[in-house]
Structure formats: structure tokens, C-alpha cells
N, C-alpha and C positions, 0 to 999 in steps of 0.2 A: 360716179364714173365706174366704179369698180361691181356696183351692183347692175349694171345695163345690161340687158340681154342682147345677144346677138342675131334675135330675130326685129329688134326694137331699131336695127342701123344698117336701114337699102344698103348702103354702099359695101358693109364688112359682108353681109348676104351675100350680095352679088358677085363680090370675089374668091369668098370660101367655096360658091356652087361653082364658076369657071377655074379653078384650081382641082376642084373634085375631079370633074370631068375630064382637069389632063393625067391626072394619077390612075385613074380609071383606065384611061387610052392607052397609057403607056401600060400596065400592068396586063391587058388583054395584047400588047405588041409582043411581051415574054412571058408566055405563060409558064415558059420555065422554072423562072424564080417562084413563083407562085406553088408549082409542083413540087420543088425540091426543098423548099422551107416545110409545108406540109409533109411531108416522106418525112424530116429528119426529126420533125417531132414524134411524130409515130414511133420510128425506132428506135429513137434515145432514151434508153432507161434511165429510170425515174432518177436515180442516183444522181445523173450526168456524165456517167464515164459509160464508156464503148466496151463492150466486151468481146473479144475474137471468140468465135464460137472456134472449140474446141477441135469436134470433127471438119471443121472446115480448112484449117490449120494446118492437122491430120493431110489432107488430101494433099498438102504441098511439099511434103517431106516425102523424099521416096525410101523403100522398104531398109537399106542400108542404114540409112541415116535414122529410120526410126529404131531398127536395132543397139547400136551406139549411143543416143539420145536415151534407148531405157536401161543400159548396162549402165549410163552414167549415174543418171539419177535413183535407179534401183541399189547400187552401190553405196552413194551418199545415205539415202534414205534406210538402208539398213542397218549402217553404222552408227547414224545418229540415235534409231529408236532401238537399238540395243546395249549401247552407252546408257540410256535413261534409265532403262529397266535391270543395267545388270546387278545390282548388291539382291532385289527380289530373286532375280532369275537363280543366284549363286545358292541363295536361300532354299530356294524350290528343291533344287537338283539335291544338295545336300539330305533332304527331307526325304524324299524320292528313291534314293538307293538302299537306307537305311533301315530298319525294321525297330521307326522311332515313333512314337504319338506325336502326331501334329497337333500344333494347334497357334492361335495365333501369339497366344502369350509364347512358346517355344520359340517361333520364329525371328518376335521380338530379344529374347535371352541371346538367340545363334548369333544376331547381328549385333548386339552389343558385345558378345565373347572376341567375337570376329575384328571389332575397333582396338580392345584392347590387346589381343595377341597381335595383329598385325597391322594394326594406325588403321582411319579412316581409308587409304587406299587398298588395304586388304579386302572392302570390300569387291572391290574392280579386280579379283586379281584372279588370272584366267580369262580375262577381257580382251586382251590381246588375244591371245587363242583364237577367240570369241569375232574378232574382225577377219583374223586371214579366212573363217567358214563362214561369216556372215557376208562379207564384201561379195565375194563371186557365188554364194546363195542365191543374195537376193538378187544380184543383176542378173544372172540366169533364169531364176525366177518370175521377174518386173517382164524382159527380153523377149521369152520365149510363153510370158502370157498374151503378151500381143501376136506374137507369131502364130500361135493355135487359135487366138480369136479370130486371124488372117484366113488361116484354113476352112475354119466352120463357118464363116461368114460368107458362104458364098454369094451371096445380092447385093453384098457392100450395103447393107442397112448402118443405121447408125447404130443400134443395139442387138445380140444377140438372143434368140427366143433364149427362156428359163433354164429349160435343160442345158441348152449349147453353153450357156452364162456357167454352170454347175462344172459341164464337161472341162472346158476351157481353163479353169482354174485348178483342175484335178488335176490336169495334163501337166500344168507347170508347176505344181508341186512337185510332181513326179519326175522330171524333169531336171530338176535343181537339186533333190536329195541323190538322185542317181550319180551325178555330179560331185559332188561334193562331201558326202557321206563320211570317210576316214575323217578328214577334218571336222566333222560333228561329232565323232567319240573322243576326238583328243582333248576337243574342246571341255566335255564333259568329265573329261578324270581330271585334268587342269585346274577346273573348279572347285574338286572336292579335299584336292592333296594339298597337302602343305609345300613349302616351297622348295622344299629338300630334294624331296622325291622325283622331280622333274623340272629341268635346270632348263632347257628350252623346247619349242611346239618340235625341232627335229630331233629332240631326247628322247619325244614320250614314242615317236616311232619307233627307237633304236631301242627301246629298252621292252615296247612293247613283244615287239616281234623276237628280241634274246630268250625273254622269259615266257610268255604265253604263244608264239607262234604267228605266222603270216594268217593264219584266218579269222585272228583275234579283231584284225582290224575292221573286218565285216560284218563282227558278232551286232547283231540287235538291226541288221538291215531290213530284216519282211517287218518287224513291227512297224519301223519307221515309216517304210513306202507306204503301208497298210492304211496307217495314218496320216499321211501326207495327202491321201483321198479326200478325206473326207476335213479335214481341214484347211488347206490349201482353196479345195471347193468349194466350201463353206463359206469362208472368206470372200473368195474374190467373187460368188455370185452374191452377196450380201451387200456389199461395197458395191458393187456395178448395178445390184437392182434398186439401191435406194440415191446413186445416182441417176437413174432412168426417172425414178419416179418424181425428181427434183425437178428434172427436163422436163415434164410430164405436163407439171404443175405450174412450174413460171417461165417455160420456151427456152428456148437458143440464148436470148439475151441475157439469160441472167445466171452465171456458172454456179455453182456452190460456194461461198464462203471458205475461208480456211478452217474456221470453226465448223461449219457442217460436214467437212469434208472429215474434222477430225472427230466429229459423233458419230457420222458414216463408217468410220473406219475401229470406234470403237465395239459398234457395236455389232459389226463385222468379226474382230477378235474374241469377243466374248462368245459370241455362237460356236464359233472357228474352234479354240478353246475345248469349251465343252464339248463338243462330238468328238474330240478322239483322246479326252485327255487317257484312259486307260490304257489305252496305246503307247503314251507320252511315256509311262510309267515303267511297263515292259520293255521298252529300249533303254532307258537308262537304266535298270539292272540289269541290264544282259549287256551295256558298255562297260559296264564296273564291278562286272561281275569277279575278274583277277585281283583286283581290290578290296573285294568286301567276301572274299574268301566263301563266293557261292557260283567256285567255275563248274561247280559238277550240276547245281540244283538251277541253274540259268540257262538250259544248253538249248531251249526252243524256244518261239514265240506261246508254245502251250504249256511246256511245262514251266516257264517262267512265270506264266500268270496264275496257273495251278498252285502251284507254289507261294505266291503273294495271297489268293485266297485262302488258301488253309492254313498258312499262320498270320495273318493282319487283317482277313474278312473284305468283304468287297467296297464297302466305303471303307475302310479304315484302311487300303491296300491299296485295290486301282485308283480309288478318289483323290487319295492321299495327297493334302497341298491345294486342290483344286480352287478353295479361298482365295489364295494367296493371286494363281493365275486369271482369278475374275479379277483382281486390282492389275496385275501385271499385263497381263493380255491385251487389255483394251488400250490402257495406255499406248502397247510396244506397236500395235497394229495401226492406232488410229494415227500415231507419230509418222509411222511408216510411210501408210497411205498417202496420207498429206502432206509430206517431203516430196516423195514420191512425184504426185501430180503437177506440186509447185515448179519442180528442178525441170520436169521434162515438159510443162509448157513453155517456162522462160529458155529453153535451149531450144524448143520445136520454133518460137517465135523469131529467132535470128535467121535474116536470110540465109548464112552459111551453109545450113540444113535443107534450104528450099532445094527442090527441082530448079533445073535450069530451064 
């Protein structure tokens, strides 16, 4: 029974072909269904989950609410990837102002000096500093790099040509240290002092401006902007060209990962990094320079770095540390980044944000 074929039995024939024929009838009555089961296999990644393409998302938030939406997440995301990286970052700067040999056993020695004179939280400590200039950094930053890609996008494509990608991210470097700047030098002496010396972020004003002067608080600004060029640039066209080329590669449907988004982001800060780190160098001795008792030999962006070369050489001067910011960098950027994109799709995704 079990082995009979079902051509071997007229009758089960007979009724499988007039049963055919009504499924058939019926299926050319709604070609609908027919149409829309085919479509939704098409566009359903392979995964099984739906992914809201980005730009399209994008188009239903209006210009306000995208602002707010990147001050948020630009905010969190700065905080959080400068938490990770600070006991490095504390390391760096200390290395940086000093007219010391780097090296990584050194830097090793600093951070273990660092636990025993001041506990494990000694490393963090100028971290607070570190939030009140990173929080409205990066959201000025995040904020106002959409708003210059707003600008130079004039065709509303979804991505901007190479250059514009470059320009766009210069802008809002430039942008955000304009901004913020004082609070990037206090941040930096905070770091390096003990805790005597400066009792809270509005002592190191008051004490700054008693003792060196109201224009102390500007010292090391052209290098900084200088630098914020071509790193800021660096960055954010690196990050948006190896998102472009993700899109490129596997379409709308399938976003980046939070892992590629933080290898996009790493290796965005690594480039970022290296192109301006000599810059990096010349602003923090000319922020500490009242400190490390070189206020007469720090007085410009030229003579400061004049000065670094002829007594510490040009690697062993401007380089100085740069090891350290190829491990710190990629981590602090790719952290960023990918906070960053996380925070502001799931807030762009809530109606609240839509257009009406």
C-alpha cells in the first residue's frame, strides 16, 4: 500500500489533476499574492531580519531634530570612547610635555607609578576635565558634521564626492575646537598635575589667568586648529569612504555590522592620528608650557616646534608617543564612531523625531 504509485490509482489522478486546476484558478484570480510573496523574498536578507536603510530614515527627520539627535549621540559616544582610552591618553600627554625618552617600557613604569601613588583611579584622574571638553566636542563635532555635509551636498545624493567627504569633516573639526578650546588646555594641565595643584576645572581658570594671564588660555590654539584639519578630515572621510564602499558592495539592505563599523572606525583613527600627530605635540607644550617652566621657549607654533627639534630631534620630539596613539587612537575613534551611529539610528528610528 505504502509503495503504490499515484499514477498506478485513476481515481487519487483524477482528483489531484481537478484540485490542481482549482489552485491554479484561484492563484491567476490574485495575482497579488503571487507578486508579493516573490518581492519579499527578493528583499529579505539573507539573515531574515529587515534592515531600515539608513538614508532613508535620514529623509524623515527634519533638520532640527537631526541636530539634537547628533548632539545626543555625539555626546554619549564621546564620553564613553574617552572613558576607555583615558589611563593611555593620561600617559601620552604626560610623555608629550616632558623632554623624557619614550618608550613603551617607560610608559609601562608611568602607569604602574601612577596606581601606587594614587590607587587604580589615579589613572582617570583629570577625566572629569576630560568629559566637561569632550561632551560638547564631540556633539558639536558629530552635529555640525552633518550640517556641512547638508551644505556641500547640494543634489541630496546619498554620499559626498572624495573631496567634499575630506572638506566636510575638516569643517567640523574646525568647528568644534573653535568651540571648545579653553576647556581642551585645562583638560590638559589636569592630567599632568597632581592633585594639589588644582582643586577644581574652575581653579585651573582662576589660577590660570592670576598667575600667567587671560591669553594663557588660548596659548597652543593655531597648532590645534592646524591640526584639527587634517585630522578631523582624515577621519571622518575614511569612516564615510569605507562606509560608502560597504554600500557599494552589499546594497541598502545590509548596514555594517557594529564590528565593521568599529574596524571602519579604527582604522579611520589610526590614519586621523598619524597625519597630525606633530601638531598634537606642539599644542600640548605650549598648553603647559607655565608648568614645565618653558613659558619664554613655547611662545609660537614655530618656535615651539623649533625648539622640540633641536633638543629631542624629530622622531624622538614631534613623534614622541605616537606607539602608544596607534593602540589608543583606533580604539578612542572606532568606539566613537560606533556609539555614535548606534545612538543616532535608534533615536532617528522613533517616530518622535519623524516629520509630521
Amino acid at each position: 500500500m505504502m509503495g503504490m504509485k499515484v499514477s498506478e490509482s485513476p481515481a487519487v489522478k483524477d482528483l489531484l489533476t481537478s484540485e490542481g486546476i482549482k489552485i491554479v484558478s484561484a492563484a491567476r484570480s490574485y495575482p497579488s499574492i503571487a507578486t508579493s510573496a516573490t518581492s519579499e523574498d527578493k528583499t529579505q536578507p539573507k539573515d531574515g531580519h529587515h534592515h531600515h536603510d539608513e538614508h532613508v530614515i535620514n529623509q524623515k527627520v527634519p533638520n532640527h531634530h537631526k541636530i539634537l539627535t547628533s548632539l545626543i549621540a555625539g555626546a554619549v559616544a564621546g564620553s564613553v570612547a574617552k572613558t576607555v582610552i583615558a589611563p593611555l591618553d593620561r600617559t601620552k600627554i604626560n610623555f608629550q610635555i616632558y623632554n623624557k625618552q619614550y618608550s613603551i617600557k617607560q610608559a609601562v613604569i608611568f602607569i604602574v607609578d601612577s596606581v601606587k601613588r594614587y590607587g587604580v583611579r589615579g589613572l582617570w584622574r583629570g577625566n572629569s576635565a576630560t568629559m566637561v571638553r569632550v561632551v560638547p566636542y564631540a556633539s558639536i563635532q558629530y552635529a555640525s558634521h552633518e550640517q556641512w555635509k547638508g551644505v556641500l551636498n547640494q543634489d541630496n545624493s546619498r554620499y559626498l564626492t572624495s573631496g567634499r567627504r575630506y572638506v566636510a569633516g575638516s569643517l567640523a573639526g574646525v568647528t568644534a575646537v573653535s568651540c571648545t578650546y579653553p576647556l581642551d588646555l585645562v583638560r590638559a594641565r589636569m592630567a599632568i598635575t597632581d592633585k594639589g595643584k588644582y582643586k577644581t576645572f574652575l581653579h585651573v581658570f582662576m589660577k590660570m589667568y592670576r598667575e600667567e594671564g587671560l591669553r594663557t588660555v588660548y596659548r597652543g590654539f593655531t597648532p590645534t586648529i592646524l591640526g584639527a584639519i587634517p585630522y578631523a578630515g582624515t577621519s571622518f572621510f575614511t569612516y564615510e569612504t569605507l562606509k560608502k564602499a560597504h554600500h557599494d558592495y552589499y546594497g541598502a539592505q545590509q548596514a555594517p555590522s557594529a564590528i565593521e563599523r568599529l574596524c571602519f572606525g579604527a582604522i579611520a583613527g589610526l590614519l586621523g592620528q598619524s597625519s597630525s600627530y606633530p601638531l598634537d605635540i606642539v599644542r600640548r607644550r605650549m598648553q603647559t608650557a607655565g608648568l614645565t617652566g618653558h613659558t619664554h621657549d613655547y611662545t609660537s607654533l614655530y618656535s615651539t616646534a623649533k625648539y622640540v627639534i633641536e633638543t629631542e630631534g624629530v622622531i624622538g620630539g614631534l613623534y614622541k608617543g605616537l606607539s602608544m596613539n596607534w593602540i589608543k587612537g583606533p580604539i578612542a575613534v572606532g568606539v566613537s564612531f560606533t556609539c555614535f551611529d548606534g545612538i543616532q539610528n535608534f533615536l532617528r528610528r522613533h517616530p518622535i523625531f519623524h516629520d509630521d
